[in-house]
N, C-alpha and C positions, 0 to 999 in steps of 0.2 A: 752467648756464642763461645766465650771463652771456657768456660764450665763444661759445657759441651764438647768443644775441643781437647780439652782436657780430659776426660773421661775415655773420649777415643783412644788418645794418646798413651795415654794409660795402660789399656784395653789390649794395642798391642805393640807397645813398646817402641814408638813412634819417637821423632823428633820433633820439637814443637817452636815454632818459628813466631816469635809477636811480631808482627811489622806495625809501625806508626807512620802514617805517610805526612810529609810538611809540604805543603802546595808551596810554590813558587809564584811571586809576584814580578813580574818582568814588568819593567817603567824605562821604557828607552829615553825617557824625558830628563833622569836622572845624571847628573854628573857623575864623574868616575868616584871620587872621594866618597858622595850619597854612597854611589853604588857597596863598596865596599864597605864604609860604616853597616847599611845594611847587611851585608853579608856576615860581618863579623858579629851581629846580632844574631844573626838564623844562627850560625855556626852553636855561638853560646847557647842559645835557647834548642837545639838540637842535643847537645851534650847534657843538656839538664833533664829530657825529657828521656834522653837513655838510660839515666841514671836513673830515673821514677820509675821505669819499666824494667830494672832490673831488681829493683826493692821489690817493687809490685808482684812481677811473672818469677822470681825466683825458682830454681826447680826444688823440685819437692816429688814425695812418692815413688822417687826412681823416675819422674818423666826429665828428660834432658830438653831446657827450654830456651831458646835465643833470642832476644829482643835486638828487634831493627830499628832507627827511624833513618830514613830515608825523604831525601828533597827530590821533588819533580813537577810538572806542570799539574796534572790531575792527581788526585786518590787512587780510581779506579786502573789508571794506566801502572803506577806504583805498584800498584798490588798484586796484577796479574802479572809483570814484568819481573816482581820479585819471585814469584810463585814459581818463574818459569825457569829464572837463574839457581837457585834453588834446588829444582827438580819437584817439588813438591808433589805430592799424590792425590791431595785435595785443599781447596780454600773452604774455611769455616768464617762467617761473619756475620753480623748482627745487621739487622736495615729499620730501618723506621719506619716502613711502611707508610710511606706519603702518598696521597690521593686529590684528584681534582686540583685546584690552580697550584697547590704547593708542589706536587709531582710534577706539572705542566714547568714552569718555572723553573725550579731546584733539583729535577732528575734525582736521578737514585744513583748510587754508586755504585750500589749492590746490581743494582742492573745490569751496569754498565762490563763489570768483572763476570757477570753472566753470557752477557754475549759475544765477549773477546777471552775469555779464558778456555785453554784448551784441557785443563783442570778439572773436576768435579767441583762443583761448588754449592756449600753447605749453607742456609741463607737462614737465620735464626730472628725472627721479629723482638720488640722488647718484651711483649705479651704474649708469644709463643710459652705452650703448656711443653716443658722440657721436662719428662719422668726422672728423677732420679735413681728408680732402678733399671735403667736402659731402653733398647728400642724391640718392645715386643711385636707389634702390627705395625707392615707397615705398607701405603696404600700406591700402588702404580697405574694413574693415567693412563691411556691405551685408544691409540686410534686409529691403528694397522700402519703405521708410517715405517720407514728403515730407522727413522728416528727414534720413537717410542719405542722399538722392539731393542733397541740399542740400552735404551733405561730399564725395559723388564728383564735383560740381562742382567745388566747390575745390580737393582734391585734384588735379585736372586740372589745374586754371590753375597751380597751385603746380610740379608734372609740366614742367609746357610752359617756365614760366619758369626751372625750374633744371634741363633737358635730364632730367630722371626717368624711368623707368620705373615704370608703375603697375599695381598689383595688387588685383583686387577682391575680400572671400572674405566667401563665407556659409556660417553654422553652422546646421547641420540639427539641431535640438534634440529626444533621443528625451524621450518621453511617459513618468514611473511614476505608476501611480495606489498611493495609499496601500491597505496591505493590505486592509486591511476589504470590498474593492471582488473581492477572489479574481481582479484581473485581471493577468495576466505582464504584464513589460515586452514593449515593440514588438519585433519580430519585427525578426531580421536582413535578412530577404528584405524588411520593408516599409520599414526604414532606407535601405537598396541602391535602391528605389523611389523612395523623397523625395531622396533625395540625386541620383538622375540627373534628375528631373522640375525640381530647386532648379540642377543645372547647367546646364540649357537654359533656363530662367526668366533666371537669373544672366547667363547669352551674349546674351538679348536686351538686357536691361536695361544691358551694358554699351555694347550699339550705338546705345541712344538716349539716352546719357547723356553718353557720350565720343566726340569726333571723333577715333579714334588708336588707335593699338594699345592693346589692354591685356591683361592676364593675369589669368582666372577661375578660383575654386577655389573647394571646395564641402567644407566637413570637419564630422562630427557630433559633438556632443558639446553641452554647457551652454555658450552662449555665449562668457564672459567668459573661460573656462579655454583655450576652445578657439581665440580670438584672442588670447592671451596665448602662451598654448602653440606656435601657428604665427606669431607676430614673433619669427624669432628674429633677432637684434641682428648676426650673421654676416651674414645675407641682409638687411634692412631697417633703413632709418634714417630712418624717421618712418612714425608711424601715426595715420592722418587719421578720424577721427569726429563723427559729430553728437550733438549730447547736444539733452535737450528742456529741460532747464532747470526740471526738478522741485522742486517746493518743498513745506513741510509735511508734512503725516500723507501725502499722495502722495508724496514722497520716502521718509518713513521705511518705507510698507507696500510698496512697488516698486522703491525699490534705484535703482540707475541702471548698466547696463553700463558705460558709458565710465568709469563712477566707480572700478567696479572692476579696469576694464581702467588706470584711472590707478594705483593703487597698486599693483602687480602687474608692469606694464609695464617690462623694461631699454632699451626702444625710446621715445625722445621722442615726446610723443604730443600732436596737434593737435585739440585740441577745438572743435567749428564748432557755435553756438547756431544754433539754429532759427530761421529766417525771417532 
């Protein structure tokens, strides 16, 4: 992530901001003297760790680079609140890409600055394929929402400024109803139907969205698998989406694609908040 940011930063003469966030452990149980010996450790251990980060992130190549560390309850709150004091124009960061009971359990951070940042945010797994000669393809999600058209804008502008090729794809999602309903899954011949009806939809939408060539594809399947599955990291070096910025029991009952498409993804993926 940082590589990558770097590179950006570089690219166009950016300011480059390292934040380290230090979670806060609140023990109301604590006496006041505790409390404070604690304190005057965080404190110490906060100054040592600005200090590593300025050996570390030093600028260099002309990028002008600031290292934070910063105390607060979360990571994720830290990071979009600093973003925002700031002014910053995009967050870049690394995720681990955590699945099944460790994602259930341990949440992501990267998530979490995904659906409360008002930011673009650049989400780089450990084993994401990051080209070292830049982002020549790169691939935009597409599902006629005010959302996703809001990311095939960007995408473009991002296209235009670093000479890119762009690609738009939408997933034709078949239909199963649960047994009890004695109804078959969707017919081949009616998938072959939405699919070519979703590639002429798709060819419009990309002529009123983008000034410039672009490349349309239309593949069926469940979403998240089926734009995971078609970035592959050989052909694509960034994948551009709109997320809505779901919160609460609406997050938990509805999931969020991009969330998935974030943990999943070998392709660094650009997350664009709504509005």
């Amino acid at each position: 992530a940082v590589a990558f940011a770097r590179s950006l930063a570089q690219r166009y003469a950016a300011h480059l901001h390292v934040v380290h966030a230090t979670v806060l452990l609140e023990d109301p149980h604590l006496d006041a003297s505790r409390r404070n010996q604690l304190d005057e450790l965080l404190l110490s251990d906060d100054e040592t760790r600005r200090q590593e980060l300025e050996e570390s992130y030093e600028s260099h190549h002309g990028i002008d680079i600031t290292p934070h560390v910063i105390r607060g309850i979360a990571p994720g709150e830290v990071i979009v609140e600093t973003a925002r004091s700031l002014a910053c124009d995009l967050i870049v960061m690394g995720t681990h890409g955590r699945r099944g009971l460790s994602h259930l359990f341990l949440g992501s951070v990267a998530e979490r600055v995904v659906r409360t940042s008002v930011a673009p945010v650049l989400t780089v797994r450990a084993d994401a394929a990051v080209h070292p000669d830049g982002i020549r393809k790169i691939l935009v999600p597409y599902d006629f929402s005010d959302t996703s058209g809001d990311a095939v804008r960007q995408a473009s502008a991002w296209a235009d400024a670093l000479g890119a090729s762009l690609t738009l794809l939408h997933a034709v999602e078949p239909v199963v109803y649960p047994e009890f309903y004695a109804v078959d899954a969707m017919s081949d011949e009616m998938m072959d139907r939405l699919a070519a009806s979703a590639e002429e939809a798709l060819a419009k939408a990309a002529a009123e969205l983008i000034d410039g060539e672009v490349e349309a594809k239309v593949v069926t399947g469940k979403a998240a698998r089926a734009i995971v599955d078609f970035a592959d990291p050989d052909t694509y070096d960034l994948v551009v989406m709109g997320t809505r910025g779901l919160s609460g029991f609406e997050h938990v009952l509805l999931g969020s694609v991009a969330e998935s498409v974030l943990r999943r993804s070998r392709v660094p993926l650009l997350s664009i908040p709504q509005h």
